[in-house]
N, C-alpha and C positions, 0 to 999 in steps of 0.2 A: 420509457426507461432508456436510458445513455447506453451506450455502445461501450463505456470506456469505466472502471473502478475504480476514477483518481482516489491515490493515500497520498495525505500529506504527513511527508515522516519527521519533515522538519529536519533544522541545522544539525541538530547533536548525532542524531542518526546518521546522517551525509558522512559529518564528518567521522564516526568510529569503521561503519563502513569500507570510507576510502582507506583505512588504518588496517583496517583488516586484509583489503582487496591487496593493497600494495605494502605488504609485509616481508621481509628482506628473510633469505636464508641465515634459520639459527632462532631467529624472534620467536616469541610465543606461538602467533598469528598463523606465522609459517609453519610451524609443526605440526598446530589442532589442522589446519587444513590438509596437510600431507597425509595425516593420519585419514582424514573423512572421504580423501578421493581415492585412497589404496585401494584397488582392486584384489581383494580378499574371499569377493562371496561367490556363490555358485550358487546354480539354482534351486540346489538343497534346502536356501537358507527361507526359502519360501514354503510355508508348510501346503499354500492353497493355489499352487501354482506349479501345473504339470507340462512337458512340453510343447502338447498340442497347445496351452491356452497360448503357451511363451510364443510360440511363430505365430499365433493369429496375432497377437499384443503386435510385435513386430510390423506384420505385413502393415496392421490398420496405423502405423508410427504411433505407438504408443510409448514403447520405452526409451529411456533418455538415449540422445542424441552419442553418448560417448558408448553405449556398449557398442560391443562389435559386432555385426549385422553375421559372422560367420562364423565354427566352431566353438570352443566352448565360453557360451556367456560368462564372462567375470562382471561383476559388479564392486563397483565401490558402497561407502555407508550411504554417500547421499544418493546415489542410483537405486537403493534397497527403501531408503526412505520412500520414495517418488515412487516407485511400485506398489508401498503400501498405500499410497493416495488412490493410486488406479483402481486399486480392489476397493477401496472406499468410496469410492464415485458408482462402478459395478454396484457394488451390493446396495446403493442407492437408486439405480435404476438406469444413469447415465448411459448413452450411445456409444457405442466409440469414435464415433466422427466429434462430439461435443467433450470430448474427454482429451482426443487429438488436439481441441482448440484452447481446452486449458491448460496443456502442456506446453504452448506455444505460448502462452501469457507470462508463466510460474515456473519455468524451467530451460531459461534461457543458458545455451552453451556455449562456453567460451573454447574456441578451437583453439587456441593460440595456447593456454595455459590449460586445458583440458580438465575445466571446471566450469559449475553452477553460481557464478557468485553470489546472487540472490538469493538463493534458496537455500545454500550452504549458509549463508550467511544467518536468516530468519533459524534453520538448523542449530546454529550455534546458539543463537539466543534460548531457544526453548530445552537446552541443554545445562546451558550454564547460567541462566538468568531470571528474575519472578518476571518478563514477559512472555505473555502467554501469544504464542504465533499461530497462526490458521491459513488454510487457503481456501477465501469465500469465492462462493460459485455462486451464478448467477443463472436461470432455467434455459439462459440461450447456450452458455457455457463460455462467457465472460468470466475473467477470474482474474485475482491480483490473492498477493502475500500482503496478511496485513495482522499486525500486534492485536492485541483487543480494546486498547486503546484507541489503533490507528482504526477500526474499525468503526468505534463512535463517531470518529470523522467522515468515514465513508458517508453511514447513514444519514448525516445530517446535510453532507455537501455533493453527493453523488446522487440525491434524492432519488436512492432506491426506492419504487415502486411496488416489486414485487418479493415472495418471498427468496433466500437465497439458501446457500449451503454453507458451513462452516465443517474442513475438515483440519482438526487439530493435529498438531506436529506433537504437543508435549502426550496425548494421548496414543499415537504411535510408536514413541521412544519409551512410555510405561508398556506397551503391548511386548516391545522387544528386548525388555525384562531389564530397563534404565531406570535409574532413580535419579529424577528429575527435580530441580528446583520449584514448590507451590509456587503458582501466579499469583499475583501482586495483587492488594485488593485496590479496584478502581474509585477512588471518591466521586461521588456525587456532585454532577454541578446542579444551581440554583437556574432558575427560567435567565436571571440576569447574568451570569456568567456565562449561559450558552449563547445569547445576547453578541455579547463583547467578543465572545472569541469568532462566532462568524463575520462581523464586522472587521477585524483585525487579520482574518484570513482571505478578506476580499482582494482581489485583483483589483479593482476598481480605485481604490481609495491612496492616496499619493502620500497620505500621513491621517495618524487617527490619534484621538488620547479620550482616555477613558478614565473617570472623574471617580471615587468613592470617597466615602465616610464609616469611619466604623466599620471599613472592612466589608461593607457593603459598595457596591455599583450601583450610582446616581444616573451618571449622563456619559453619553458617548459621543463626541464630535469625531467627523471625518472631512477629510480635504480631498476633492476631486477637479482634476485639471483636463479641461479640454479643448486640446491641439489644432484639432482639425475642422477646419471650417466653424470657427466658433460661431452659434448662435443661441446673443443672448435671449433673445425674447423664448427660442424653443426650452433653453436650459427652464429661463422663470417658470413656463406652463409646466413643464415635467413638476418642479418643487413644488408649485400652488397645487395639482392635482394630487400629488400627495401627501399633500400637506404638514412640507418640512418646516422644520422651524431650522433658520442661518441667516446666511448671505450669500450676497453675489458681487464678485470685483473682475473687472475687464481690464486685460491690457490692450493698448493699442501702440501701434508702430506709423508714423504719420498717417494717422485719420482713419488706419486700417487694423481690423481686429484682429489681434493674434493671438489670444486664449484668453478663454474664460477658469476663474476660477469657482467654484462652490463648495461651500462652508457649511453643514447640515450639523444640528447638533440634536440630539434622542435623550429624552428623559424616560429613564426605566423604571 
């Protein structure tokens, strides 16, 4: 198993994100978040949460980075959210040392603006959007934020091993009596569309095109260039041992090789 949850969230995500992160006073952006980091709550607003738990929470760094470590706890909405993770990991059976370390993944603070951006952010989607957000745990207590979407990705390219944990965001904001927008139904891909899209998310590949008819996926060629100490003959054995079907073209710079290129192309 990897150390690490890569999600790939892709462009469109990056960029509404950055839209939200750097949202000017007055904007929409700015307001929904002003409203989500108010410190408003107290520890009333915890019905399963008495002070002894709150200072053990505390001592073992369990709660977010912005509350105040002295007098009386105020909380914002998404420091209230983040609490009810903790008790969800607890009632699951999680350590606090392991609970500490998915706080450190999914709940990153920003000191300068005295916010979650990430977290707020996924907050907002399962607020006001049919994406369905989670924070998957892993049994070591690796963790990332990831859509349900973004989490098909996980599985398929973070070639989780073992089993993990999914703890829902839009299931904690129906707990604390929100009416949320239903998640989005996910379509179904075919063997050959999950195919194309790991080929197209490889790092490896410098250009790809992917062939169909009828709305169907045929063939997938990929183009892969290498730099470094190009050797043809090792490229050939790799492609003959796995028996690609392409090409091979070499550049050379006076009589000396400067990359090789290969052309693979996959009938599905």
């Amino acid at each position: 198993m990897g150390k690490e949850l890569n999600v790939i969230r892709g462009r469109a995500f990056e960029d509404l994100f950055s839209t939200y992160r750097g949202a000017k006073e007055g904007e929409v952006f700015s307001s929904c978040s002003k409203n989500l980091n108010n410190k408003s709550f107290l520890i009333g607003t915890f019905p399963f949460l008495s002070y002894r738990t709150l200072s053990h929470w505390r001592e073992n760094n369990l709660l977010p980075d912005g509350v105040e470590p002295v007098g009386w706890h105020k909380f914002s909405f998404v420091e209230v959210i983040w609490v009810y993770v903790v008790k969800r990991l607890r009632d699951f059976g999680f350590p606090l040392e392991k609970i500490a370390k998915v706080k450190k993944q999914v709940l990153e603070f920003d000191k300068k603006n005295k916010r979650y951006p990430l977290f707020e952010f996924y907050l907002v989607l399962a607020l006001t959007t049919g994406e369905d957000p989670y924070v998957v745990v892993l049994p070591d207590g690796t963790a990332n934020l990831v859509t349900s979407l973004e989490l098909e990705g996980v599985k398929q390219f973070s070639k989780i091993e073992n089993d993990f944990l999914l703890i829902s965001l839009k299931s904690i904001l129906r707990e604390r009596g929100f009416k949320v927008v239903d998640p989005a139904i996910l379509l179904p891909q075919t063997r050959r569309e999950y195919e194309a899209l790991k080929v197209l998310r490889s790092k490896d590949n410098s250009e790809t095109k992917v062939k169909s008819k009828n709305g169907k996926i045929y063939e997938i060629e990929t183009s892969e260039n290498h730099h470094e100490k190009p050797a043809i003959n090792a490229v050939l054995k790799k492609m003959m041992q796995n028996g690609d079907f392409g090409e091979i073209s070499l550049k050379l710079e006076k009589g000396v090789p400067q990359s090789v290129q290969t052309i693979k192309r996959r009938r599905l």
